[in-house]
C-alpha positions as CSV (number, residue, x, y, z in Angstrom):
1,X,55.4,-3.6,47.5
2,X,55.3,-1.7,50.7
3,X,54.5,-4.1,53.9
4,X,53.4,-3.0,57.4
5,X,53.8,-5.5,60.1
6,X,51.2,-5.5,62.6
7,X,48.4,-3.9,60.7
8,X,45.6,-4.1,62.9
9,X,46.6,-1.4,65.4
10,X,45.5,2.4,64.9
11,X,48.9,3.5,64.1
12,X,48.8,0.5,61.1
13,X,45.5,1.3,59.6
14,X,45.9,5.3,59.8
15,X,49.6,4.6,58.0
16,X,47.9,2.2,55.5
17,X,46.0,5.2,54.1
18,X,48.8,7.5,53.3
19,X,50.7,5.1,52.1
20,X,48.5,5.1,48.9
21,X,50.1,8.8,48.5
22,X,53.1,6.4,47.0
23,X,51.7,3.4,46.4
24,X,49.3,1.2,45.4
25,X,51.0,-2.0,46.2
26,X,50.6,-2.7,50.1
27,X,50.7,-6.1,52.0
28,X,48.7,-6.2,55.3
29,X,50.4,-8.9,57.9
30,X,48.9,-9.8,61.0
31,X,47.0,-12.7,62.6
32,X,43.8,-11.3,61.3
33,X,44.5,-8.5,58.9
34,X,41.7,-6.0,57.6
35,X,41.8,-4.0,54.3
36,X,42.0,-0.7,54.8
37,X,41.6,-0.1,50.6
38,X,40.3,-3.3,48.2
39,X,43.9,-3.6,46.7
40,X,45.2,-4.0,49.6
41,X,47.3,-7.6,50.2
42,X,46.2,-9.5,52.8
43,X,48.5,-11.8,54.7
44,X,47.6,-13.6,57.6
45,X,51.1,-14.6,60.2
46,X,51.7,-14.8,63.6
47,X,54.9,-13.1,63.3
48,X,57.0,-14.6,66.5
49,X,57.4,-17.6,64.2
50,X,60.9,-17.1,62.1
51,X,59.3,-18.2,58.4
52,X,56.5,-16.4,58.9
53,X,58.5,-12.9,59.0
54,X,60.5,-14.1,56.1
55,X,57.1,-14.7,54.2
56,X,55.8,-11.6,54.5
57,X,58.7,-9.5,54.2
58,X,59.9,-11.5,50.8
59,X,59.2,-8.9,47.6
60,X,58.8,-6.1,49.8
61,X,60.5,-2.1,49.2
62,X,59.5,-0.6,52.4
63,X,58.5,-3.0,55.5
64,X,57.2,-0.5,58.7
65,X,56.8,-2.7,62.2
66,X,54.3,-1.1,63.8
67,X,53.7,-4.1,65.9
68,X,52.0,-3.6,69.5
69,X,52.6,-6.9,71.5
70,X,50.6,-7.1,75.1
71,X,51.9,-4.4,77.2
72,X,53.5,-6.9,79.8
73,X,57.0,-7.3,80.2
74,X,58.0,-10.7,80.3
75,X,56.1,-10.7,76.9
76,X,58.3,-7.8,75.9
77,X,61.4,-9.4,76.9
78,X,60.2,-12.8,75.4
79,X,59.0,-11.7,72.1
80,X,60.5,-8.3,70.7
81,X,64.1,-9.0,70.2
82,X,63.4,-12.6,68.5
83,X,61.1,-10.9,66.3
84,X,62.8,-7.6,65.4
85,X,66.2,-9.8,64.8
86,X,64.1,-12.2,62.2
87,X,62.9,-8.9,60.4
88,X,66.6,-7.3,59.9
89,X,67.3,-10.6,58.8
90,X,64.5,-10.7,56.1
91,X,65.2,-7.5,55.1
92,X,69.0,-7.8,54.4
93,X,68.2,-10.7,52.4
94,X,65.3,-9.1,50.2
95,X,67.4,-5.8,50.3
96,X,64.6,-3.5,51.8
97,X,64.1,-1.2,53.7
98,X,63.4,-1.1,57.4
99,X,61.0,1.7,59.5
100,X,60.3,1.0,63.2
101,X,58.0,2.7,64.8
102,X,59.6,2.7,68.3
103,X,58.5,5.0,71.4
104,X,60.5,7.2,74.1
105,X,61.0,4.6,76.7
106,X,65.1,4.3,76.0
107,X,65.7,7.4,76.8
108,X,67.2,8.7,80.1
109,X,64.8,9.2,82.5
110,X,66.5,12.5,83.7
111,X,66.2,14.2,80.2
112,X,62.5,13.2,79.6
113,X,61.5,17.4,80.4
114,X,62.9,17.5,76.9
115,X,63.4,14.9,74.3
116,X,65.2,15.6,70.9
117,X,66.8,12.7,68.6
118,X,70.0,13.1,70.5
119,X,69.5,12.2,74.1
120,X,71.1,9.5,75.6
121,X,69.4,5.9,75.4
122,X,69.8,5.0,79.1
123,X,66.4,3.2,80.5
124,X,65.8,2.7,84.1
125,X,62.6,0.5,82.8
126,X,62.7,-2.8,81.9
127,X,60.4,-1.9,79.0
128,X,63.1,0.6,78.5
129,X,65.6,-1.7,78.3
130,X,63.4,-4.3,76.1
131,X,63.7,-1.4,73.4
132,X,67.0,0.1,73.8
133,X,67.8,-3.4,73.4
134,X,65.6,-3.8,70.2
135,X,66.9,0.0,68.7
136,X,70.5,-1.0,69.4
137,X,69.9,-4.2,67.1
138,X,68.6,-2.0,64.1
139,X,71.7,0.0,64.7
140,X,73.8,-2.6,64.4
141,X,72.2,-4.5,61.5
142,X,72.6,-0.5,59.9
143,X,76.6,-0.2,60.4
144,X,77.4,-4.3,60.0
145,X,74.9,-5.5,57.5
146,X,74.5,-2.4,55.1
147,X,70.5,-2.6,56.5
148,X,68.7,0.6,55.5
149,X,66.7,1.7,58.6
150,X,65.1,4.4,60.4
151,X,63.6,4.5,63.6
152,X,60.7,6.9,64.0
153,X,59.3,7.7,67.4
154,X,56.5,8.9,68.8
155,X,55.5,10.5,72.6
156,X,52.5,8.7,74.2
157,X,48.9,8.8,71.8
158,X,46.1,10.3,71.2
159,X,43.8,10.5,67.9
160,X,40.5,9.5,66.8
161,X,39.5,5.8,67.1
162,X,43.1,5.0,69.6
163,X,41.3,2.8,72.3
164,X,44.8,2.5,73.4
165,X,45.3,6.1,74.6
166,X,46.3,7.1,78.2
167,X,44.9,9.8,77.0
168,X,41.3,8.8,75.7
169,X,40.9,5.8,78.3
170,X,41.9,8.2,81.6
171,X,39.9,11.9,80.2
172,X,37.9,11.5,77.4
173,X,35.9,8.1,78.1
174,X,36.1,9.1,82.2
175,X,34.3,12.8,80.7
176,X,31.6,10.6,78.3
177,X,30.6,8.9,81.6
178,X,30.0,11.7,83.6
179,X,33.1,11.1,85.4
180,X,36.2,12.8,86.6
181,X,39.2,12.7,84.4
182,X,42.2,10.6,85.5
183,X,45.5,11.4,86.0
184,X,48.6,9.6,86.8
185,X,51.2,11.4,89.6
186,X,51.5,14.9,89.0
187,X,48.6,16.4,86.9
188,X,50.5,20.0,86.9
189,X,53.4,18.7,84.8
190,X,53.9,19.0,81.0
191,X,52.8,15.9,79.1
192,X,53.4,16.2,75.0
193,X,51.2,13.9,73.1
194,X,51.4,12.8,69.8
195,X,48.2,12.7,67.1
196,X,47.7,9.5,65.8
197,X,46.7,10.6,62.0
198,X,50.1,13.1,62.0
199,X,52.3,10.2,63.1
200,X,51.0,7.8,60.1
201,X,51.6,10.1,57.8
202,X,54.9,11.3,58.9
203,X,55.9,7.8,59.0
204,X,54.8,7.4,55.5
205,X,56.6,10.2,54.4
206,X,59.9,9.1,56.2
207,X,59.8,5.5,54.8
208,X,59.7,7.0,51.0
209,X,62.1,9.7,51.7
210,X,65.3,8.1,50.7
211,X,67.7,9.9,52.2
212,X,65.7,10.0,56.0
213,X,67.8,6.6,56.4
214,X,69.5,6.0,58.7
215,X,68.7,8.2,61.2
216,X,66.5,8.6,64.3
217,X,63.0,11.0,64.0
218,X,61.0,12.4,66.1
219,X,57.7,12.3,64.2
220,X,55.1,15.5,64.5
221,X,54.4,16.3,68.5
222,X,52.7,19.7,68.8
223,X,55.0,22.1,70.6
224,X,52.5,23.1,73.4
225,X,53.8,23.2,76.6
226,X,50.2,21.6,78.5
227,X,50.2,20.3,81.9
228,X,47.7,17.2,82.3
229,X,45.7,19.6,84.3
230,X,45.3,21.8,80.8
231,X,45.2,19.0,78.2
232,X,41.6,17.9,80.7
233,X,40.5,21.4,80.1
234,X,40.5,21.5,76.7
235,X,38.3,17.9,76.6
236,X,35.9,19.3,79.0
237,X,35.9,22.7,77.2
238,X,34.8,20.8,74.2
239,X,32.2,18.9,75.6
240,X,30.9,21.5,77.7
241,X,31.5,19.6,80.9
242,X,33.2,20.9,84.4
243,X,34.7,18.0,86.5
244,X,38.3,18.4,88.4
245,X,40.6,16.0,87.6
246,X,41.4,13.3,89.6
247,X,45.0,12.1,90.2
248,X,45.9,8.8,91.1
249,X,49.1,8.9,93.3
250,X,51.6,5.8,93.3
251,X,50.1,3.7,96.2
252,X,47.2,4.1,94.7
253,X,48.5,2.7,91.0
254,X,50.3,0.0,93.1
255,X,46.7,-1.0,94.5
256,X,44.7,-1.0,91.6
257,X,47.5,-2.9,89.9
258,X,46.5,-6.2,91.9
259,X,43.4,-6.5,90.2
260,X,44.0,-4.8,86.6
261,X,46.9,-6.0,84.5
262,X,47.9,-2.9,82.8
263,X,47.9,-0.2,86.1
264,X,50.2,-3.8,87.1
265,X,52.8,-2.9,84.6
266,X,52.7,1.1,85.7
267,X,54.6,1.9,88.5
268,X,58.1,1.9,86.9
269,X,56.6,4.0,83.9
270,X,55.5,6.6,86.7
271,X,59.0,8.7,85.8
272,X,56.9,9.8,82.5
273,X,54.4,11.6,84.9
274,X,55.8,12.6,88.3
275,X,58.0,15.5,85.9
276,X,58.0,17.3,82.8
277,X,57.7,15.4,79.8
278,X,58.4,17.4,76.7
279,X,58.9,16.0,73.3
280,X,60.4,18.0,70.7
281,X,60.1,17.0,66.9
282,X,61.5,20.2,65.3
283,X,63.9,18.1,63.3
284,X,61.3,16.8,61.4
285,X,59.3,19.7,61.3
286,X,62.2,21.6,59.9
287,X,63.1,19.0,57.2
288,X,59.6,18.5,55.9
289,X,58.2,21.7,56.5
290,X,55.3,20.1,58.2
291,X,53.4,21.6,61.8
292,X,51.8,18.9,63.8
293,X,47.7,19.5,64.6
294,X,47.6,21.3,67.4
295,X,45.3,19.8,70.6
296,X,42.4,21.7,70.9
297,X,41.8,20.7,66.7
298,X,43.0,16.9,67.8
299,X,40.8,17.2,70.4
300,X,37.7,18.3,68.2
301,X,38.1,15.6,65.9
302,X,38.5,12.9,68.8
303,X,34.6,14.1,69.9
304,X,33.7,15.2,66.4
305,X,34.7,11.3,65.5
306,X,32.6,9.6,68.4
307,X,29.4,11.3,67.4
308,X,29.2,10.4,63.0
């Protein structure tokens, strides 16, 4: 049995599918799970409740949190430690093993122009903190519990069907509108984003990859160097459409922020767009032999996926 917490989310369903590269055998757990394939175990939880994580994890191999949780902080603060605790304690007892899917935000601010697995966890952010504090617990539970874990991480999203994308809520749906595209800051710095599809199934791959424990991974980033300014090109160069991009300068974030509750929760993210912002994934790449989908194709199947 192979379990992903929090299965409703892009990342969930897209990993759901290539886990049936290993196994046939997957449990679904969410408040309202969907099956992604007619075999698939469906178990309804609200997972901030202690027996509910037990319930789900108990029987399981492999258990991936790929949980998203409203992107609010006091909701950060209140609900991922309690929860990620309650699943290293499931898993110890069942013996499985752990995969979080976990994002830059721990990481130094000052070494964001280039991320590999080695740079120093030191968040300005108090989301930053929320999951150095969360990673520093699987870390733990690794070297005091005997808890096999990996963390795999991902750069900001983009990918067919991600209605959770900077990306495809600021460009691609501002393009389909007849709008500008958006930006946050500094459109003329580099901004890596990760594809949705190459994530899942790098993530897959890690969690039945027995000896990718215990270790952090960067998963499949392509290795472009694109400025916002470039990665709008390439939309609009697709679509056949000329707009310049708009950029939204802090004051302006701050503003909107009073009246919509995610640009609220912005402003001390804004380190992540005023400078380079480079994530590297060779390590992976090297290990697995594996090249993450370049933009422009990422790109073409965003579009091609919005018009079947």
């Amino acid at each position: 049995m192979q379990t992903i917490l929090g299965a409703n989310g892009t990342i969930a369903r897209d990993l759901a599918k290539e886990l049936r590269a290993f196994t046939n055998d997957i449990r679904l757990v969410s408040r309202n799970p969907k099956p992604i394939h007619p075999e698939d175990q469906i178990f309804p939880a609200d997972l901030t409740e202690k027996q509910n994580v037990y319930k789900a994890v108990k029987g399981s191999e492999v258990v991936y949190v790929t949980v998203g949780f409203e992107y609010n902080i006091n909701v950060w603060r209140k609900q991922w430690p309690g929860l990620i605790q309650h699943v290293i304690d499931a898993c110890v007892r069942e013996g499985s093993r752990l995969v979080f899917f976990d994002n830059m935000y721990c990481y130094d601010p000052t070494t964001v122009g280039h991320m590999t697995e080695e740079n120093p966890i030191k968040p300005v952010s108090e989301k930053g903190k929320v999951r150095a504090q969360v990673a520093g617990l699987i870390e733990s539970a690794m070297q005091e519990k005997n808890l096999k874990a990996l963390i795999a991480r991902s750069a900001d999203f983009y990918g067919p069907g991600n209605e959770k994308s900077f990306l495809i809520e600021t460009v691609y749906k501002n393009l389909k509108k007849g709008k500008s595209p958006q930006w946050f800051s500094n459109a003329d710095k580099i901004h890596s984003f990760t594809y949705t599809p190459d994530a899942a199934r790098a993530t897959a791959l890690l969690g039945n990859t027995s000896d990718a424990y215990q270790e952090v991974w960067h998963l499949p980033t392509d290795g472009q160097k694109l400025t916002g300014r470039q990665i709008a090109a390439l939309f609009m160069q697709e679509m056949n459409i000329q707009k310049n991009v708009s950029v939204l300068p802090m004051w302006m974030i701050k503003t909107l922020g009073l009246f919509i509750p995610f640009l609220r929760e912005m402003p001390e993210m804004m380190y992540q767009y005023n400078q380079d912002y480079f994530f590297d994934s060779s390590k992976f790449e090297k290990r697995f032999n594996v090249k993450p989908t370049p933009y422009i194709e990422g790109i073409r199947a965003i579009i091609q996926s919005d018009t079947q």
